[in-house]
KOLRO-370453 format. One line per 4 residues: number of its first residue (from 1); their letters; for each residue x, y, z of N, C-alpha, C, CB. Coordinates in steps of 0.05 Angstrom, whole numbers. Glycine has a CB too. Example, Ala and Ser with C-alpha at 12.3 -4.5 7.8 and 13.67 -1.06 7.14 Angstrom:
2
1) AS) 264/-114/156/246/-90/156/264/-66/156/226/-89/181 | 257/-45/142/273/-21/143/258/1/157/282/-12/114
//
This chain:
256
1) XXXX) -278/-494/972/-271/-495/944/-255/-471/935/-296/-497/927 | -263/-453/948/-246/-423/933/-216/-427/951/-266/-381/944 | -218/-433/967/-189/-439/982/-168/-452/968/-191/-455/1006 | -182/-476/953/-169/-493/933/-167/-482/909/-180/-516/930
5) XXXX) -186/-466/897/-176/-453/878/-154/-431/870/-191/-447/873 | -148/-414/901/-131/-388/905/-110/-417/916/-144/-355/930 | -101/-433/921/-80/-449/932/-52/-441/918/-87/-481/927 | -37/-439/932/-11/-433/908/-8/-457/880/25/-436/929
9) XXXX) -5/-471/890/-14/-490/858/-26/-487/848/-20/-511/852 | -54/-478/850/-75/-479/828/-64/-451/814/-109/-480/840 | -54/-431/826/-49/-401/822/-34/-393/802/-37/-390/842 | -16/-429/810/8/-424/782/-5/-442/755/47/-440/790
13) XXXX) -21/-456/755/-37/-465/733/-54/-442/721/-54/-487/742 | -70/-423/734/-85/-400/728/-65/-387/710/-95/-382/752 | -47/-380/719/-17/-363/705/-14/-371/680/13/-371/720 | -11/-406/687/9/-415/658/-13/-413/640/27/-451/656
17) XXXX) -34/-417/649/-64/-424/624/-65/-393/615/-104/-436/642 | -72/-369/626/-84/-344/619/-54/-328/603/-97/-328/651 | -28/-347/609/7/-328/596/-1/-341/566/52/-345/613 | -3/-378/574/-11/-379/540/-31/-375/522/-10/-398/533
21) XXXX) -56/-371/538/-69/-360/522/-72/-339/498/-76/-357/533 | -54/-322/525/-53/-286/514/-23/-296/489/-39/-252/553 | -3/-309/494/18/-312/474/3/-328/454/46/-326/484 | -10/-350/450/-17/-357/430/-36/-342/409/-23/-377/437
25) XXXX) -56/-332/425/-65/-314/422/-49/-289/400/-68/-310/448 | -37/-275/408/-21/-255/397/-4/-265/374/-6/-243/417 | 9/-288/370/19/-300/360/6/-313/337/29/-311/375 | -21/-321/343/-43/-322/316/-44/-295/311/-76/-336/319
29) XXXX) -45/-267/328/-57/-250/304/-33/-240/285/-74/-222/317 | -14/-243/293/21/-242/285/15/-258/256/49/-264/313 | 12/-272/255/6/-299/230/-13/-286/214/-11/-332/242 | -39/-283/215/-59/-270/212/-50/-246/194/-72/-264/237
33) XXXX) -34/-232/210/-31/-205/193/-8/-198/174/-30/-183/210 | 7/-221/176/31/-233/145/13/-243/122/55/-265/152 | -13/-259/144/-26/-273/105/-43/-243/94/-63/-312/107 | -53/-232/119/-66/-203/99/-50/-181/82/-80/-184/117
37) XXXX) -19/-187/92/-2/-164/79/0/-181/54/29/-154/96 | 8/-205/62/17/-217/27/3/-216/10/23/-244/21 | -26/-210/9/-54/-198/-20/-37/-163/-25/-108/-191/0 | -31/-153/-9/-28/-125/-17/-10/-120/-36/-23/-109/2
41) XXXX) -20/-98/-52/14/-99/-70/33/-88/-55/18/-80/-99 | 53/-91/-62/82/-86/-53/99/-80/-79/95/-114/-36 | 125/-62/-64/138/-50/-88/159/-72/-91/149/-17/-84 | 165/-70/-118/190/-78/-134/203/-66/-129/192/-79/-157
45) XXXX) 230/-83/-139/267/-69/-136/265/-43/-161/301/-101/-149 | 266/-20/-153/261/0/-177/295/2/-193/248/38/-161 | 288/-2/-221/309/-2/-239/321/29/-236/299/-11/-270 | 348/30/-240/355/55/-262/339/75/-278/364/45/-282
49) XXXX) 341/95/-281/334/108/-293/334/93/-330/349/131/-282 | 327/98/-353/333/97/-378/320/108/-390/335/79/-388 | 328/108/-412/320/137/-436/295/128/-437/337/141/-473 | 269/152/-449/248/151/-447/237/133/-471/240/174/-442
53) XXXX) 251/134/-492/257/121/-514/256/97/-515/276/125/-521 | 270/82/-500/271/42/-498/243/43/-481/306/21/-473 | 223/61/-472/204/43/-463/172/58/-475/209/40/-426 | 177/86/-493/152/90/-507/153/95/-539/140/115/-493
57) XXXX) 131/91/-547/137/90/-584/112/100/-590/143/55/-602 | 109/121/-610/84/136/-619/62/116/-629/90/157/-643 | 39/122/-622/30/104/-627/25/73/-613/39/107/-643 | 41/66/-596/37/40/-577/38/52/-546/66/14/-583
61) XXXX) 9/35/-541/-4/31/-512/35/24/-494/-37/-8/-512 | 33/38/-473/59/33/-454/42/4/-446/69/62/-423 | 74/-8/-440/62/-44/-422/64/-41/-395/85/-76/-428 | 49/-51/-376/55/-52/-354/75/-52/-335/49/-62/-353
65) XXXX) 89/-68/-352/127/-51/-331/143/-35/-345/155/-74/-322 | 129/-15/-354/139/3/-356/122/25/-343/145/3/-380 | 107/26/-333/86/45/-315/112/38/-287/40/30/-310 | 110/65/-279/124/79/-252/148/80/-256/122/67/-225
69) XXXX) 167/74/-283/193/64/-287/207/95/-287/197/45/-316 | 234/95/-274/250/119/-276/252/123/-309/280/115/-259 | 253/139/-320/259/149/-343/278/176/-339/234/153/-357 | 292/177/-370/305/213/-375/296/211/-404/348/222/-371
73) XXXX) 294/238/-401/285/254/-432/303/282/-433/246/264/-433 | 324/281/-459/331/306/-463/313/322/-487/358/305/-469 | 309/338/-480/303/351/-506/294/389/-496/271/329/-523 | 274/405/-515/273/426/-509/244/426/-506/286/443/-525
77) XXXX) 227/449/-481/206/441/-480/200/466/-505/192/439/-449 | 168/458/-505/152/479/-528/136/493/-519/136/468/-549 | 139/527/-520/118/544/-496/99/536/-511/120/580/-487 | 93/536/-540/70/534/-545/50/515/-544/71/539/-560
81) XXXX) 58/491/-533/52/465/-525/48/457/-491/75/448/-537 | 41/485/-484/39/484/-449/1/483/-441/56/523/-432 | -2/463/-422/-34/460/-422/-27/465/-381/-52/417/-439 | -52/477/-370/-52/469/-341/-72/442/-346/-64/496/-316
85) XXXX) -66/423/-318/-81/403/-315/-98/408/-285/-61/377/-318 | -123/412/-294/-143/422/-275/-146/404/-244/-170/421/-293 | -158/413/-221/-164/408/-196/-149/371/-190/-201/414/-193 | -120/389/-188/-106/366/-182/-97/372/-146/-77/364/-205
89) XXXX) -98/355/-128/-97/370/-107/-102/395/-91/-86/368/-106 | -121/408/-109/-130/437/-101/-110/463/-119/-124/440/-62 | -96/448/-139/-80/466/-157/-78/457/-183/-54/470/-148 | -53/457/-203/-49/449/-231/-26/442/-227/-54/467/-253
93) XXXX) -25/415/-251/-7/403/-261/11/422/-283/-20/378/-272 | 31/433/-284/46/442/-313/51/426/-335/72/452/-310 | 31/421/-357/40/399/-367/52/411/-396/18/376/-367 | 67/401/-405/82/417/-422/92/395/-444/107/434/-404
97) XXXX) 98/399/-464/113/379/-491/141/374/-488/111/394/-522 | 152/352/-493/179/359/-494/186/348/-512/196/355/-474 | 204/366/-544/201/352/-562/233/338/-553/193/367/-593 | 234/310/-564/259/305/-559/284/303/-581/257/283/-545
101) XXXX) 280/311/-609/294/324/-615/299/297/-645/314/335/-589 | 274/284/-647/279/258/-660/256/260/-682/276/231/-637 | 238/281/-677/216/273/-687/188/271/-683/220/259/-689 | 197/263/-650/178/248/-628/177/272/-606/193/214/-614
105) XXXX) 149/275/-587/154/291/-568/144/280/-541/143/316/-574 | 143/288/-516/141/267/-490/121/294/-477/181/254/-467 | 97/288/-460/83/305/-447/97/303/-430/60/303/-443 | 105/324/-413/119/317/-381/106/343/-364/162/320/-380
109) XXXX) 97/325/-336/82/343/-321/108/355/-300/54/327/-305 | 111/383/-310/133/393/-293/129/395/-272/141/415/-297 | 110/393/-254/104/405/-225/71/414/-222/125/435/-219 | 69/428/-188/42/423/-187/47/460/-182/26/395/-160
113) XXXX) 25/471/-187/31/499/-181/-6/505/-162/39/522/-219 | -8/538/-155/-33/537/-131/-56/543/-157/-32/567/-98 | -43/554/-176/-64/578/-193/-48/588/-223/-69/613/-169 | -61/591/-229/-53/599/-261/-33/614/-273/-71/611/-272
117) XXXX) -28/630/-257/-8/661/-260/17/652/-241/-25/696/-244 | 22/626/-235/42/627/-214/73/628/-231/38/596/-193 | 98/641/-215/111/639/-238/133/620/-239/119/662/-245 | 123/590/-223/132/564/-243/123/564/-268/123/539/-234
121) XXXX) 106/571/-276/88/569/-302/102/572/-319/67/586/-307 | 122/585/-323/141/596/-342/164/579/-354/153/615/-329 | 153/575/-380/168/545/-395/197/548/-394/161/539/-431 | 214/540/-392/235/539/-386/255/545/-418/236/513/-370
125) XXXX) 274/557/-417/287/556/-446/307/539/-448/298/581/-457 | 317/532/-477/341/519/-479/343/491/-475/358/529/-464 | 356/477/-484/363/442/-478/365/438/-445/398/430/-494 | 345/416/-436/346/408/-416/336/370/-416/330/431/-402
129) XXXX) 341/364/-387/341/339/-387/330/338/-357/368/325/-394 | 307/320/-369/283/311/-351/292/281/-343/251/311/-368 | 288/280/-305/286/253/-299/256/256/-289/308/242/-276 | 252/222/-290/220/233/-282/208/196/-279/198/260/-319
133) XXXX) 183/199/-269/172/168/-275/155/164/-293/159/155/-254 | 153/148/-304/133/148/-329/106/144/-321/140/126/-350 | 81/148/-338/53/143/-327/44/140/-349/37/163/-309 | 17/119/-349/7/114/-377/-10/137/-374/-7/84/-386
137) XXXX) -22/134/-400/-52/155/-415/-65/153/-403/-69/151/-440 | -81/187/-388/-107/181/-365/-121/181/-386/-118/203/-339 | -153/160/-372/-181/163/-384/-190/191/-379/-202/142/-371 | -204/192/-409/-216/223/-408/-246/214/-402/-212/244/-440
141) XXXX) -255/239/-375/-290/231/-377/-301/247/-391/-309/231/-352 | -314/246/-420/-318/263/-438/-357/273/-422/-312/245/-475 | -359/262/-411/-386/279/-395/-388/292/-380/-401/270/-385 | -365/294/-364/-353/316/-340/-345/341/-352/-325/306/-324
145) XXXX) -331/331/-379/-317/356/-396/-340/364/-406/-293/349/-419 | -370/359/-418/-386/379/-434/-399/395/-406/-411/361/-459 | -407/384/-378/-420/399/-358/-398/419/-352/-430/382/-334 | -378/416/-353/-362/436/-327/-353/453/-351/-332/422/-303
149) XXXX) -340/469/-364/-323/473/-380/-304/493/-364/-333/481/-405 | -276/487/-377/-253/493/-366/-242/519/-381/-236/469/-366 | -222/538/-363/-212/562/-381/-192/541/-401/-192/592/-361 | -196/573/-413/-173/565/-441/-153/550/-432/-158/590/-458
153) XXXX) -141/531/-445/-118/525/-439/-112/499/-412/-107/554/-435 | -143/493/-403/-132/471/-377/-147/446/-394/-148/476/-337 | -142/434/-381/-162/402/-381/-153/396/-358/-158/373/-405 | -181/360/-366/-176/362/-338/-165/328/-332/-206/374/-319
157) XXXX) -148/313/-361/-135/297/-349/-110/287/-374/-157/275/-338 | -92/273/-384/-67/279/-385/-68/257/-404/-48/281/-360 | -92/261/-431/-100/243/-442/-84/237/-475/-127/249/-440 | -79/218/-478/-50/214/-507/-65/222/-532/-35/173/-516
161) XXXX) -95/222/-524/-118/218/-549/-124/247/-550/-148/196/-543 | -133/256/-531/-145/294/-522/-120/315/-532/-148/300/-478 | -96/297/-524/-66/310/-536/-62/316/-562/-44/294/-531 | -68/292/-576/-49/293/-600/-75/310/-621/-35/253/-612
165) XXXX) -98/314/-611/-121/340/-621/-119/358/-607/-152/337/-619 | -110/372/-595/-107/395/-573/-73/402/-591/-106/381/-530 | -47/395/-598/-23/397/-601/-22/380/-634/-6/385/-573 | -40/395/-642/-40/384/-669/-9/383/-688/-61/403/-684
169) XXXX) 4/366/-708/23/375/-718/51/352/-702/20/411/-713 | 39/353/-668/59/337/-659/55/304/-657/64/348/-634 | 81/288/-671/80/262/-658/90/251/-638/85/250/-669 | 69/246/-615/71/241/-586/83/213/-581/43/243/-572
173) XXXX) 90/209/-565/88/179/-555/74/177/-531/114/164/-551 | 64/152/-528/40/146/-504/45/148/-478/31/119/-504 | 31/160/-463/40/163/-443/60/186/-430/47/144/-444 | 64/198/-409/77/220/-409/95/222/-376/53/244/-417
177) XXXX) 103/233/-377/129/238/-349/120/258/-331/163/251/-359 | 128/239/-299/120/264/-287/151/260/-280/92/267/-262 | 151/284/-276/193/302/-264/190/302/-236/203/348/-275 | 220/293/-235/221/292/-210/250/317/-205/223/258/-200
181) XXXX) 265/318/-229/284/331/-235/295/336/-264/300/322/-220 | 303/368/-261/309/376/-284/340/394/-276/282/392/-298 | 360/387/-307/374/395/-309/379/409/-334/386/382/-301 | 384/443/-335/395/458/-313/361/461/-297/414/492/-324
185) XXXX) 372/469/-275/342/475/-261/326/495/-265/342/478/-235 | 306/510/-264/290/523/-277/296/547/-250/258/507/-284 | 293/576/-262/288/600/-237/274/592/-225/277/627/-240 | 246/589/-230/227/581/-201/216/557/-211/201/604/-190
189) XXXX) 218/542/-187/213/504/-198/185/511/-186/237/468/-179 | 174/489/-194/144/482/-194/143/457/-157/135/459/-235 | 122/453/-147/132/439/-132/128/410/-144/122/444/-106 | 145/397/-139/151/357/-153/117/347/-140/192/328/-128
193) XXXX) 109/335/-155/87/311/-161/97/293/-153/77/305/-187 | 83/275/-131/90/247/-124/79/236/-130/93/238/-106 | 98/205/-139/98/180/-160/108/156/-143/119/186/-189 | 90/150/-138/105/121/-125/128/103/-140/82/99/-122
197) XXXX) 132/87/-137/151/70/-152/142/51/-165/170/59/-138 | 148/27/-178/132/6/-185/121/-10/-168/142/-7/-200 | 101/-25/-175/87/-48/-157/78/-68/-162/70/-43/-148 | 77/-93/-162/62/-109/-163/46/-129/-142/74/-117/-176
201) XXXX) 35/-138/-154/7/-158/-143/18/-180/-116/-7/-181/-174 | 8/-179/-101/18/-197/-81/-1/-216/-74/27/-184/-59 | 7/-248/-71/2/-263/-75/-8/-280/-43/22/-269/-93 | -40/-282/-45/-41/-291/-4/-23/-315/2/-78/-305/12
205) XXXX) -13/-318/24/4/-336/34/-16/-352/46/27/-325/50 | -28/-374/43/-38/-391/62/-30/-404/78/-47/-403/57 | -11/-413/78/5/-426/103/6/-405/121/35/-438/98 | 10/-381/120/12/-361/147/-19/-353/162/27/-329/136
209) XXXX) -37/-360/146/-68/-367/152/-72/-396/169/-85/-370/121 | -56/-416/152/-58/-442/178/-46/-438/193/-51/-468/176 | -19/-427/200/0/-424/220/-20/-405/250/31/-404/204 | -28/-387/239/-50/-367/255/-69/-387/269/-71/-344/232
213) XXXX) -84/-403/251/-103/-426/267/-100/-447/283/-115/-438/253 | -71/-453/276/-52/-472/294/-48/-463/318/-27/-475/283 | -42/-427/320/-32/-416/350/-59/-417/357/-14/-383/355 | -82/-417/355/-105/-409/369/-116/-436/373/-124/-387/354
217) XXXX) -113/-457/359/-121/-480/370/-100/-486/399/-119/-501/345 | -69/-474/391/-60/-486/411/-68/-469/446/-27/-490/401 | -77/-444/432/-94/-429/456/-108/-441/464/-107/-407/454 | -133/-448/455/-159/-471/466/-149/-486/485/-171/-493/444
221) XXXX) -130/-506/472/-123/-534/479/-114/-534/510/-100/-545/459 | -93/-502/505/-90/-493/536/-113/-488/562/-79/-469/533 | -128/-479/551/-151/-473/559/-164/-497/577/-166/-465/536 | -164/-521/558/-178/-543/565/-154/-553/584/-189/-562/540
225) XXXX) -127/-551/581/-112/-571/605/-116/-562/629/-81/-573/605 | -124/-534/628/-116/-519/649/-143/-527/673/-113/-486/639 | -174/-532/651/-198/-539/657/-194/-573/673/-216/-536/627 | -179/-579/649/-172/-613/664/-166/-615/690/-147/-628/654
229) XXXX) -132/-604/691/-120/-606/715/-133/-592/735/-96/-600/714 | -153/-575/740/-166/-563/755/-187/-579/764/-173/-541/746 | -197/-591/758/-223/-612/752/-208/-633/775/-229/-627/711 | -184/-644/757/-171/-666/772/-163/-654/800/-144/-679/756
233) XXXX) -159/-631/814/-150/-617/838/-165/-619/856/-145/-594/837 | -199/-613/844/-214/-618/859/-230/-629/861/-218/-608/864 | -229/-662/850/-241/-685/854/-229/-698/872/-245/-698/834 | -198/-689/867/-177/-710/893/-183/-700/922/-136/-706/889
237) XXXX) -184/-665/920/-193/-656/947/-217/-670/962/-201/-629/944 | -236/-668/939/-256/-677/951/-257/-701/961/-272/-674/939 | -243/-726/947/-243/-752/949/-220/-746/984/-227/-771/913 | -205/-740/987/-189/-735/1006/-213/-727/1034/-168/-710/993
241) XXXX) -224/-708/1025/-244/-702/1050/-266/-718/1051/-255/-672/1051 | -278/-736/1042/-294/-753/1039/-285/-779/1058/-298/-756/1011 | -258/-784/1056/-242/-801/1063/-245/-799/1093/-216/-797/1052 | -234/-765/1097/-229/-762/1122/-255/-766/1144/-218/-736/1122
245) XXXX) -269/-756/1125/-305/-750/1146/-308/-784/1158/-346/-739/1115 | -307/-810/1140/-305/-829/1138/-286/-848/1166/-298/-828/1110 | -263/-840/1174/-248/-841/1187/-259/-819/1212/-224/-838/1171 | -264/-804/1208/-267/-787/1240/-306/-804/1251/-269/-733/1231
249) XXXX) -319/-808/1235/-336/-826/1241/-333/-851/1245/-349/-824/1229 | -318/-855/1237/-315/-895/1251/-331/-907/1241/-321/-905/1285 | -319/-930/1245/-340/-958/1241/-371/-959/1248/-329/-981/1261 | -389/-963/1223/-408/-961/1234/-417/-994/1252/-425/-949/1213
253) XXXX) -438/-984/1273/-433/-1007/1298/-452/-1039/1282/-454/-990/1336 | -439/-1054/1294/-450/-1088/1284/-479/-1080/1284/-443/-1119/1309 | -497/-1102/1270/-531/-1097/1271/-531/-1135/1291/-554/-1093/1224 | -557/-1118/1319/-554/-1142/1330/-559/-1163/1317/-566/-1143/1347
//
């Protein structure tokens, strides 16, 4: 029996059964892992930059596409309107006012610095122009803020509500900019804060879920021909040597 199984024919059935296996195989997990990417979000075509203006207004919640959107803001910042934003990656946010020259003013987080005294810190003078991505109003945890308390001058999140009582006098609009660039550039820049781009919701693909179950059925199926025609190899053998035993014994003799 093992002779017939190692036979060069059977050898190349072993082959073709265990090649498709492993391809169908791989080929469902290929399938498989397009329907799990299509739930993930994925980024959008990111617009242009535009004025910070067409997408915030004092007083109104930012809408959803307008979160991660390139924005510019000209205006002048206000030293006296400078807050650090506490244990942000092991340092501070510079977050600073920028009035824009309308009325209205824009929080913009200039950069991330290690410590308090660093001298990015140092508000910048004169008319400048911020590119940057927009971010809505963080939640403030007002129970974190009565246990810990923070030095003068930090908090510890980048709130439109905590703002506009902290920077009394100013009218904000919602939401605030993180920079990615400023013109003219500042003596010592702060290092840039990363902002992803926009994103939205991605939608599971089910057909690339049946397509996956399709290659693995068609793995099985392999499985079983391969079981068949093996089956059929060596029933004929056997029927073949059964034959023969039959023939090398002869006729059995007349009964007197």
């Amino acid at each position: 029996m093992l002779r017939i199984l190692f036979s060069p024919r059977v050898l190349v059935l072993h082959l073709l059964a265990i090649g498709a296996l492993v391809v169908c195989g791989l080929l469902g997990r290929w399938q498989l892992g397009v329907f799990e990417d299509s739930g993930k979000p994925h980024m959008t075509q990111d617009p242009a930059p535009v004025a910070v203006g067409t997408l915030t207004q004092p007083g109104r919640h930012l809408t959803s596409d307008a979160v991660s959107r390139q924005v510019t803001a000209q205006g002048t910042f206000d030293r006296s309107r400078q807050l650090l934003v506490a244990e942000r990656d092991g340092g501070l946010w510079l977050l600073t006012s920028l009035d824009l020259g309308d009325g209205t003013s824009i929080p913009v987080v200039r950069g991330w610095v290690p410590r308090a005294d660093d001298p990015a810190a140092a508000v910048p003078e004169g008319e400048v122009t911020v590119t940057g991505r927009l971010q809505p109003s963080e939640a403030t945890d007002s129970v974190q803020r009565r246990t810990r308390q923070l030095p003068q001058g930090q908090v510890r999140t980048v709130s439109s509500a905590e703002l506009i009582n902290l920077w009394q006098g100013a009218k904000l609009r919602d939401g605030f900019v993180v920079a990615t660039a400023q013109s003219p550039a500042p003596a010592v820049a702060a290092r840039s804060v990363n902002v992803p781009p926009p994103t939205e919701a991605g939608g599971l693909t089910w057909r690339n879920l049946a397509y996956a179950a399709q290659w693995w059925i068609f793995g099985l199926f392999s499985v079983f021909m391969w079981w068949h025609f093996v089956r059929d190899i060596l029933r004929s053998r056997a029927a073949a040597r059964d034959q023969e035993r039959e023939k090398e014994s002869g006729p059995e003799p007349a009964a007197a």
